[in-house]
Structures are given as structure tokens and as C-alpha cells.
MARDRENMAR-391534 format. One record per residue: z, y, x of N, C-alpha, C, CB in turn; residue in one letter. Coordinates in steps of 0.1 Angstrom, whole numbers, plus 2048, in hexadecimal, padded with zeros to 3 digits. Glycine has a CB too. Layout:
BEGIN
ZYXZYXZYXZYXa...
END
This chain:
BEGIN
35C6B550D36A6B050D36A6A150C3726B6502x37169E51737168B51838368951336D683530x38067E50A38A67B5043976705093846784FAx3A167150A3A866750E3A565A50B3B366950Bx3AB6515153AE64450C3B96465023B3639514x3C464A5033CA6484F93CA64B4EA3D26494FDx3C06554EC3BD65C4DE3B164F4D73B56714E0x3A964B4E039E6424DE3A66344D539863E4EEx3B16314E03BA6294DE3BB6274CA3C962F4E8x3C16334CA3C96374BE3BC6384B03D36484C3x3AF63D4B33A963D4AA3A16314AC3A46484A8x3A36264B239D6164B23A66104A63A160B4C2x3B56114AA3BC60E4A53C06104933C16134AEx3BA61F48B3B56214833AE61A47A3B2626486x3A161748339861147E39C60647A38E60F485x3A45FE4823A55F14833B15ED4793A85ED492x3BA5F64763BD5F746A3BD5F745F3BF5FA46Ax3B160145A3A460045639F5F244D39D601464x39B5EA45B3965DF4543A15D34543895DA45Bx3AA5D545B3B05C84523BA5CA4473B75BF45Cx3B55D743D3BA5DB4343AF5D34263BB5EC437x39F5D542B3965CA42039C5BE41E3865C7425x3975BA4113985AF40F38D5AA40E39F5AE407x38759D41637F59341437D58D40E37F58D418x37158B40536E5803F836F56F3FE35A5843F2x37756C3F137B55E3F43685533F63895593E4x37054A3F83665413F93665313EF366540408x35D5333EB3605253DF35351D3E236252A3CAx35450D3E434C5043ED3444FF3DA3584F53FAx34A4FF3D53474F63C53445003BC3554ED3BCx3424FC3B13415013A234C50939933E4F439Cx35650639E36650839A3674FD38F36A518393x3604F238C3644E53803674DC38535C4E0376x3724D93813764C938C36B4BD38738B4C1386x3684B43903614AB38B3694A23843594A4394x36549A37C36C48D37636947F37E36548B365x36F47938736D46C38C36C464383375467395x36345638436144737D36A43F38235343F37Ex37143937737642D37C36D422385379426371x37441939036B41239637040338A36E4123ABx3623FF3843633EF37E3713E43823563E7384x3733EA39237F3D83983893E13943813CF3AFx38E3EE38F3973F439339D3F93833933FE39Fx3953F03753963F93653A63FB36338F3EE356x3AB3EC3653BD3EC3623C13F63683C83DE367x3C43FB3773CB40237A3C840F3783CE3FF383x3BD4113753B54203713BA4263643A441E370x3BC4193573BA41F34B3CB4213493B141533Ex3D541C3523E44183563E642B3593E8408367x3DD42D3633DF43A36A3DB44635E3D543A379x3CF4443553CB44C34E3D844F3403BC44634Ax3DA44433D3E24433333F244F3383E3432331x3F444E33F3FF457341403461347404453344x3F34663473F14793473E94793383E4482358x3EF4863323EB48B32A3E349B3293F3489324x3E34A13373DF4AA33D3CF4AC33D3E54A834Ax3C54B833B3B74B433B3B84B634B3AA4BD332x3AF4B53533A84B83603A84C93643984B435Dx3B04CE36B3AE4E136B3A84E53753BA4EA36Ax3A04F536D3924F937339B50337C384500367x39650538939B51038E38D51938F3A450D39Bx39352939138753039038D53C39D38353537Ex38853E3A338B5463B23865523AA3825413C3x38D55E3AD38656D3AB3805713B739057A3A7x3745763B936F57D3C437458D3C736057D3C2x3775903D137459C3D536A5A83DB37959B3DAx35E5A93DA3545AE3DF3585B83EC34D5B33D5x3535BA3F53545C14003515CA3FD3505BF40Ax34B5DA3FC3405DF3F733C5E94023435E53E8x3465E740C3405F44183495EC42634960C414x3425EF43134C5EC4403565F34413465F044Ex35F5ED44736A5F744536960145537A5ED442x37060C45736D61745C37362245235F617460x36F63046037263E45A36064145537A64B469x36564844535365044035965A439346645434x34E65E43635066942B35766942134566C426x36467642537067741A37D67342036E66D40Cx37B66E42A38666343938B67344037765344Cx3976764453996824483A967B451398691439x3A868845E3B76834653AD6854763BE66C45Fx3BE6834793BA68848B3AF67B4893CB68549Dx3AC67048C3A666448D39566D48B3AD65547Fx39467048538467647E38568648A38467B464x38E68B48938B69849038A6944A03986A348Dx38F68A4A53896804B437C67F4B238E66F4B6x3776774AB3696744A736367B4AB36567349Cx3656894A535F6954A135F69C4AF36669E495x36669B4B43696A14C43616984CB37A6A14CAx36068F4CB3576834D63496854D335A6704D4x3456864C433B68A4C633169A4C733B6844C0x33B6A04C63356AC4CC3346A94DC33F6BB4C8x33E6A84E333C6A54EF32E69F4F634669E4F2x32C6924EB31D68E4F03106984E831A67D4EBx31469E4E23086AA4DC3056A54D02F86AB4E5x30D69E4C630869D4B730C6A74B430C6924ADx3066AB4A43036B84A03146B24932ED6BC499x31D6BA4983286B649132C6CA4913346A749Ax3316C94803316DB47D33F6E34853346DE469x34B6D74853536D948A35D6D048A3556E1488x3676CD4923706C34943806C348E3706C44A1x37D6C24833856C547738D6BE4723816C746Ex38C6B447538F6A647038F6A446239B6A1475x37F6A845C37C6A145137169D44F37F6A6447x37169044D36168944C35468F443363678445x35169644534969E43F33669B43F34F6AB446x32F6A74393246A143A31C6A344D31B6AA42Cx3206AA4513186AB45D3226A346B3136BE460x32D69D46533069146C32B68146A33C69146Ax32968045D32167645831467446131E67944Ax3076834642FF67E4673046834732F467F461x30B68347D31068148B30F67049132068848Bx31966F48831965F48A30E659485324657483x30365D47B2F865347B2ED6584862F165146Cx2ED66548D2E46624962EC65F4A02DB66A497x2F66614A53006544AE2F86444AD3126514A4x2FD6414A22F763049D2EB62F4A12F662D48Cx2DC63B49B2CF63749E2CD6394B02C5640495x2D46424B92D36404C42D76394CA2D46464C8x2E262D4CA2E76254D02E461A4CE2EF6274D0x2DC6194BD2D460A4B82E16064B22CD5FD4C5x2EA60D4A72F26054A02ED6074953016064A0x2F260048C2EE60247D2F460D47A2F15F7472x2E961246C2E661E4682EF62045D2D8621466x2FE62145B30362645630863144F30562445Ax30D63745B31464945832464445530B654445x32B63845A33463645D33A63246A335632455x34A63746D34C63647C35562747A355646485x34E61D47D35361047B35360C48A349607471x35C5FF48C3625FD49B3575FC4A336C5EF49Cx3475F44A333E5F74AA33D6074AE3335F14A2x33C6104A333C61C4A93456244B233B6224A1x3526264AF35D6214B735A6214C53606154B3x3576124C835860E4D934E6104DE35B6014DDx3426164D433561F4DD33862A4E03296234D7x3416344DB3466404DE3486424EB3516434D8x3556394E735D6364F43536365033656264F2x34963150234462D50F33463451134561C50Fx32F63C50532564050432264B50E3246424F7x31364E51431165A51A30465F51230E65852Bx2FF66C5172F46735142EC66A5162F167F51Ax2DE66850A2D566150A2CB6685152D165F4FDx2C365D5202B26675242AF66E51E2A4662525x2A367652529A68151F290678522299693526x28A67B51427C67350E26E67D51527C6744F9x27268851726B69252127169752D26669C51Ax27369453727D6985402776A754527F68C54Cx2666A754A2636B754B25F6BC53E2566BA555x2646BA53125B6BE52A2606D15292596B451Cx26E6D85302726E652C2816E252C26C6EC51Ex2886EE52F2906EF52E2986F25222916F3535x28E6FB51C2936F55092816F250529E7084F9x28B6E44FF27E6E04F82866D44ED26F6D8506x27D6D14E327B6C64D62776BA4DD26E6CA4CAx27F6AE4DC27C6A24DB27A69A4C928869B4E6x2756934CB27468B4BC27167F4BF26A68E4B1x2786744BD27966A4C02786644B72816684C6x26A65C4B226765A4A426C64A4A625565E49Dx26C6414AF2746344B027F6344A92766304BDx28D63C4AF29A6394AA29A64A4A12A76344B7x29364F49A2916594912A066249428E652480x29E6674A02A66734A62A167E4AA2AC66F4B0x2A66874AE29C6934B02AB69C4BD29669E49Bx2A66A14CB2A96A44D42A76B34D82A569C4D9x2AC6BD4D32AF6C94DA2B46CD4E82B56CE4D3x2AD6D04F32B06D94FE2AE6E45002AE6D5506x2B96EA5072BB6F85072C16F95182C86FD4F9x2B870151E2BD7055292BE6FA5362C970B525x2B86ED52F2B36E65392BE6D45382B66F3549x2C66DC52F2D46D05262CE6CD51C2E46D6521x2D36C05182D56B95072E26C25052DA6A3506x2D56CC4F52DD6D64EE2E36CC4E32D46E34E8x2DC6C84DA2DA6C04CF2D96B34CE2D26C34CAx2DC6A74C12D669E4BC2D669E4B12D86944C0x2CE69C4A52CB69E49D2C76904932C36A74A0x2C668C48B2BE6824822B968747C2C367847Bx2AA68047D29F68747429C67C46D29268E47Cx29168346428767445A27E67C45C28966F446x27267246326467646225B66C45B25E67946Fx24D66D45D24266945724265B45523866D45Cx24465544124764643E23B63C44624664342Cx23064644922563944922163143E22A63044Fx22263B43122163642321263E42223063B415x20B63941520063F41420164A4061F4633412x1FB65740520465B3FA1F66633F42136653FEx1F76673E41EF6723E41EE67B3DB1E666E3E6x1EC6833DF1F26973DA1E96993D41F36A53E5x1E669C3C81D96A53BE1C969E3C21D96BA3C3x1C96903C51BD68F3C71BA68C3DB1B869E3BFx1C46943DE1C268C3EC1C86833EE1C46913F7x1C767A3F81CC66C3FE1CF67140E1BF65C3FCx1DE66D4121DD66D4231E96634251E167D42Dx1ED6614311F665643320166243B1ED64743Ex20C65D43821A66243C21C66244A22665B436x21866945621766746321D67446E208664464x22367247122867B47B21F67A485237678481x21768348E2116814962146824A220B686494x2166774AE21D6784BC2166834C221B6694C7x21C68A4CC2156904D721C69C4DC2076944D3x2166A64E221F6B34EA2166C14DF21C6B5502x2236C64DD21F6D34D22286DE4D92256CF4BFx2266E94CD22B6F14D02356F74C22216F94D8x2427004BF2467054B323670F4B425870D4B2x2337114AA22571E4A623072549C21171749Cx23172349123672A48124172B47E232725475x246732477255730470251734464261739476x25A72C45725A73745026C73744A24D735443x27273F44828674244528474143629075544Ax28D73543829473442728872D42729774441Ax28C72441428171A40F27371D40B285714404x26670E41125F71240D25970C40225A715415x2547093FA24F7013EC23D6FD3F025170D3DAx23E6F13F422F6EA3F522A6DF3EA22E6E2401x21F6DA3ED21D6D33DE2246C73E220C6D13D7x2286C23EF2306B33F323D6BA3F222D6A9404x2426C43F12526C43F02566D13F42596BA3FAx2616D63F526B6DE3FB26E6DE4092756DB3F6x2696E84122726E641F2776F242326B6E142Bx2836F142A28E6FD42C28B70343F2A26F642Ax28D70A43B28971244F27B70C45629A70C45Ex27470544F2696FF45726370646525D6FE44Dx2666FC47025C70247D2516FC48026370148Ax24670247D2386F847C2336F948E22770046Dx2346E948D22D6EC49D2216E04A02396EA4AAx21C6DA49220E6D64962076D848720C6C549Dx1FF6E04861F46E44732056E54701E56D1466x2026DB46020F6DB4592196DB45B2116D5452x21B6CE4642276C64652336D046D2236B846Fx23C6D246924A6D846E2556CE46D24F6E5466x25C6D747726C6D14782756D846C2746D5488x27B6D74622816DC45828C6D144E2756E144Fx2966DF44A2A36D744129B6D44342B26E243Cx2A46C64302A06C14282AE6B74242946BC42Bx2AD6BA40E2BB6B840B2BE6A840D2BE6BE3FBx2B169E40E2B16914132AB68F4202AB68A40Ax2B46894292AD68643A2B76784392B269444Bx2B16694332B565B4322B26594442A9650425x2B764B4442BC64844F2AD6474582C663C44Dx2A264345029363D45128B64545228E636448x28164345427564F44F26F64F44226964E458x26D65A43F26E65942F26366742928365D429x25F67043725967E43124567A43125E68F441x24468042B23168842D22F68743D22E69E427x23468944223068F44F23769645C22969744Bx24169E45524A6AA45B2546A145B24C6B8452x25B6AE4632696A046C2766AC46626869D487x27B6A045B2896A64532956A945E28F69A446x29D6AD45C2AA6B54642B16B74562A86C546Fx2C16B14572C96B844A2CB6CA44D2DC6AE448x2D16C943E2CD6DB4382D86E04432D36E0421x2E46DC4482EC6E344E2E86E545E2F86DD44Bx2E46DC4642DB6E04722D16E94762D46D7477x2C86E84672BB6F54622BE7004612B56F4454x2CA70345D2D171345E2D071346A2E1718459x2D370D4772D47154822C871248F2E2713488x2C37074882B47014932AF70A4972A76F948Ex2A871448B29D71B4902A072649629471F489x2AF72B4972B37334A42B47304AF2BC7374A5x2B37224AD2B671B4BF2A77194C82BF7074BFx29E71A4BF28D7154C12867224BD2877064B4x28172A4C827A7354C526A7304C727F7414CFx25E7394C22537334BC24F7334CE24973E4AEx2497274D12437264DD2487194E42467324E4x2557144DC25C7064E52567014E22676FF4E6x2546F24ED24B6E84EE2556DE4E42486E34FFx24C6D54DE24F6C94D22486BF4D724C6CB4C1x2516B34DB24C6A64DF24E69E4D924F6A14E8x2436974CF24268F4C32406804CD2346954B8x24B6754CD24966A4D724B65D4CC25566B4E5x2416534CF2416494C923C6454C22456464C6x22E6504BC2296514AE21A64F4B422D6604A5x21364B4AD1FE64D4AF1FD65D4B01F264749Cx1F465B4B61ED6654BA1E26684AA1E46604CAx1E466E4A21E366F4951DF67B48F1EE66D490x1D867E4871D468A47F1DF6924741C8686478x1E169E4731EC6A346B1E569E45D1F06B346Ex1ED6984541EE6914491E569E4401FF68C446x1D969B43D1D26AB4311CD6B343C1E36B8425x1D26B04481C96BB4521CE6C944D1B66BA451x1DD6CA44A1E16D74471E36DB44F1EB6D9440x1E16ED44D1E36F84551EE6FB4551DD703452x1F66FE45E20570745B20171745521070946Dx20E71B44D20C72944220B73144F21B730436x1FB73A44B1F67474511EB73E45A20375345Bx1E973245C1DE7304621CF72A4561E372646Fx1C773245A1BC73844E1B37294501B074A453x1B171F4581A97104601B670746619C71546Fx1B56FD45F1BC6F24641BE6EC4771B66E945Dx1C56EC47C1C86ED48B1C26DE48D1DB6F1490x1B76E449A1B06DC4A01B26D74AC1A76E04A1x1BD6DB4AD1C36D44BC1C36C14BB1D76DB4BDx1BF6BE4C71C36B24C71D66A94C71BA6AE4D1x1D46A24BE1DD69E4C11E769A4D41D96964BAx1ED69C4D51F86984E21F46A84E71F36874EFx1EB6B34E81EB6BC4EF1F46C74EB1DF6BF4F0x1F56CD4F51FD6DB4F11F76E64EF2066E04FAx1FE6EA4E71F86FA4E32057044E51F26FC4D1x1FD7124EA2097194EE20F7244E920971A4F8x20C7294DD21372F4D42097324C521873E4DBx20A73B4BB20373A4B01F673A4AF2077404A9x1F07364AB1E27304AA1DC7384A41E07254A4x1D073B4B21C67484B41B87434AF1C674C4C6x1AE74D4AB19D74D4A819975A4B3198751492x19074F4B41867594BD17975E4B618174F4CCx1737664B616876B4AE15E7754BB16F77549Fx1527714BA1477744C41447804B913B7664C8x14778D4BF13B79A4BF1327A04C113B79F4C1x12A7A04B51197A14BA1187AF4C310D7A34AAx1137AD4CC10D7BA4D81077BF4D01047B84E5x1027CB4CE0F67D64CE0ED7DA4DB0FB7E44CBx0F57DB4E40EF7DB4F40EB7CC4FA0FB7E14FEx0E07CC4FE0D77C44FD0E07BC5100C47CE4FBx0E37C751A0EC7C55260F97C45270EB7CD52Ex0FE7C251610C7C15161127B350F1107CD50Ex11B7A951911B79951112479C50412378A51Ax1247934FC12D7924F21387924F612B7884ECx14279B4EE15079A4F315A7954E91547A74F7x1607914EC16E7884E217778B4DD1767814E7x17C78D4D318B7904CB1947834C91897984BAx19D7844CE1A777B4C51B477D4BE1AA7724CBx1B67784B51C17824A61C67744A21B778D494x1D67774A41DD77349F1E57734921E17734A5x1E076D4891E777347A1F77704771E076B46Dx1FC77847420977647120D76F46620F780471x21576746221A75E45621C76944922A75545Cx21476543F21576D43222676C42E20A766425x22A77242423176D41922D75F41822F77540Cx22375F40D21E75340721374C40A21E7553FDx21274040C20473B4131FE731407208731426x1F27314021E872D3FD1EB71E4031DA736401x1E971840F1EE7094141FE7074151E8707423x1FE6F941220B6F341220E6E441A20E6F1403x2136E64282176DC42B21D6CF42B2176DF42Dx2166C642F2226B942A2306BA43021D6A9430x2386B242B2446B543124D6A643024A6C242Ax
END
């Protein structure tokens, strides 16, 4: 749904109301103490003539400041047609907004910040007049994989967004937090916080939370060793995880219906990198040896050579896919 001007009109106009409702901290050049001038020597008679007939001391003025403490704009707790436009413009471009309600809520908030991180505005989570007149004029961003499927995972670890297609369209946009690039270390191991770039595949699921020794993750879809796409009750504007690439808790309820085990995941922008601990995703028994950037194309198989008894018969092959326990012995970063 493409929005009028005049409705555009009307929620500029808001805004703009908005701010010239702040008040600006004054500005003071001095100390707030008046100086005391010297008499000049040629000038004592008429000076002490002039002194003598004020009896007044010198007065201090003292300015109060007002601190600014936020931009002005619509945020969280801001409600009215003005926010339910918003909310309509951006579904139209594919932010993950719950519904158009007109109340600033939590999954409008991170609408407009991955708005902001795709368009290169500051990282807010408020719809301030910069945001505004990007609306207005904004289109669907490229595909960072143009063949990569008609549904498939983009992750765009530069402006830390993440891209769902479905059926060959931008389904989704999402803000994620992935890997700080911090060095961290768990019971004795040491690894560095790294999302690894390259072409994967979803392999695992597991529904509902899982408890690892780096943290909590909700609906996790593991699609390289550890590392999954999963809700998480903190996804900051930055990258901030172990490894795994956060999505807030309210997009996680419905991701892993939209991503069945086998879609391709295009990790772009990142090194070509080792999964942080060389973790296994839960139910795989050896840490995944795939090279980084390659694809793999569904859950991750062992092959095992069978000894012949027949001396004219070659070795023949099994391969067994284990299914995901309950509970897995390894714990991914996240």
C-alpha cells in the first residue's frame, strides 16, 4: 500500500510539531560573575564621583539550562493516526511491524531501527523528521544474493540486517546482532566473537528455549556447527552475540515457520572464519567440517565403510542421519 501525499503531509507535520515543542539549552559565553573594571589613573576624580553614588554591589546573573535529553519525534509510548501511517509505510516496504495500530510499540520500534540501519541513519528506534522524508521516498533495498533462491536468508553483517525471501520477493527485514568481534572465554576455552561469512544451509531446529553455557536462545535455526539464527530478549542496535545472529523474541515466534530445514543462509560481509569452539549444532555427534562460504544441503550426514567378508565384494556405504535429541551434551554460541 503506497501512501498519499497528504497523509505524509500530515504526519511531517506532527513531527514538526513535535520539535518545535523542545526547548533548547540556553547558551552562556562567561562565568555568570560580572567582572569588576579598574579605574584608569587620568580618569580617578570622575570615577570615585561615579562610584560614590551607587550604592548597589555588581549583580550575578545565572542562566538555568535545559538539557535536551532525546530528538524530538514519534517513539515508544507516541500513539495516533501519525504512528499508525508509519506503521502502514512500513509494512509496505517489508519491515517486520506486528500490526498497524497506531501504537508505538515494541516491534515498531525495531521496524524503524532496521529502517535507520538500512538506509544509513542513525540508530535510534525513533521516527524523527530524517526518518520521515526517507519513508516518503524510500524503495526495496537490492538482493545481496540475487540467484541465491527464491526463499532464502540474507545477513548482512555490514548494516547488521537480516533479509527473508519467500517465493522469489522481499518477505522480511529484520535487525539482527551478530558476532562482537570481542575475544571471550567459556570454562577454560578462549575464541573470538565471529559470525562466519559464506553460503550455508538451515540443517537444525530446536522449538522453544534452549539453555547453553554462552546463554539462552529461543527457536534457534542452526545453519553452520553452532551458530543459528534465534530470538533473543536483547538484539542492541550493534553486534553484540558469540557468534549467532539475534532476531527479537516477537519475529522468532514466526521465523522458523517461514524457513523450512534446507533454505539457503547467506552470511555477507564477514571473514571467511571458523565457528567460534568449532561447535556442533544439537544431534550432531563431530563438529561440522564444512568449509567456510560452501553450502551444504540439508542435515549433516557420516559415512562409515563396511568391512566385506567376500573377498569380490567392494566395501559398501551407509549413511545416517541423526535426528536432534531432547537434550544435547554440546552448547552452541549464540
Amino acid at each position: 500500500m503506497r501512501m498519499t501525499a497528504g497523509r505524509w503531509q500530515l504526519v511531517a507535520g506532527v513531527v514538526a510539531a513535535t520539535a518545535a515543542a523542545v526547548v533548547l539549552p540556553a547558551c552562556s559565553s562567561g562565568s555568570g560573575k560580572a567582572a569588576e573594571a579598574k579605574p584608569s589613573p587620568t580618569h580617578r576624580t570622575s570615577t570615585t564621583a561615579s562610584t560614590t553614588t551607587s550604592t548597589s554591589a555588581p549583580t550575578t546573573t545565572t542562566t538555568r539550562r535545559t538539557p535536551v535529553t532525546a530528538p524530538p519525534g514519534l517513539a515508544r509510548g507516541s500513539s495516533g493516526e501519525a504512528v499508525a501511517s508509519i506503521q502502514r509505510r512500513l509494512l509496505d516496504l517489508h519491515y517486520d511491524v506486528s500490526a498497524p495500530d497506531g501504537k508505538f510499540g515494541t516491534s515498531t520500534y525495531f521496524a524503524v531501527l532496521a529502517f535507520q540501519k538500512v538506509n544509513g541513519l542513525a540508530r535510534t528506534g525513533r521516527a524523527t523528521q530524517d526518518v520521515i522524508d526517507r519513508l516518503n521516498s524510500a524503495g526495496d533495498p537490492g538482493a545481496l544474493v540475487p540467484g541465491g533462491g527464491s526463499t532464502r536468508v540474507e545477513v548482512d553483517l555490514k548494516r547488521q540486517v537480516l533479509f527473508l525471501y519467500k517465493g522469489g520477493g522481499l518477505y522480511r527485514i529484520e535487525p539482527i546482532s551478530t558476532g562482537s568481534g570481542k575475544r571471550y572465554c567459556v570454562e577454560g576455552e578462549c575464541a573470538r566473537a565471529v559470525t562466519p561469512g559464506g553460503s550455508f544451509r538451515v540443517t537444525r531446529r530446536v522449538s522453544g528455549w534452549r539453555t547453553s553455557k554462552l546463554g539462552k536462545l529461543y527457536n534457534p535455526l542452526y545453519f553452520n556447527g553452532g551458530i543459528a539464527i534465534h530470538g533473543a530478549p536483547s538484539v542492541p542496535a550493534y553486534p553484540a552475540s558469540h557468534g549467532c545472529v539475534r532476531i527479537p523474541m516477537y519475529a522468532s515466534a514466526w521465523f522458523p515457520g517461514a524457513v523450512p530445514n534446507g533454505t539457503p543462509v547467506y552470511v555477507v560481509g564477514g571473514p571467511k572464519a571458523p565457528v567460534p569452539f568449532n561447535e556442533p549444532a544439537p544431534g550432531d555427534t563431530t563438529p561440522s567440517t564444512s568449509t567456510p562460504g560452501s553450502s551444504t544441503s540439508g542435515p549433516t550426514s557420516t559415512t562409515r565403510p563396511t568391512t566385506s567378508t567376500t573377498a569380490t565384494t567392494a566395501p559398501t556405504t551407509t549413511s545416517t542421519t541423526q535426528p536432534p535429541p531432547a537434550t544435547s551434551p554440546t552448547t552452541p554460541p549464540h
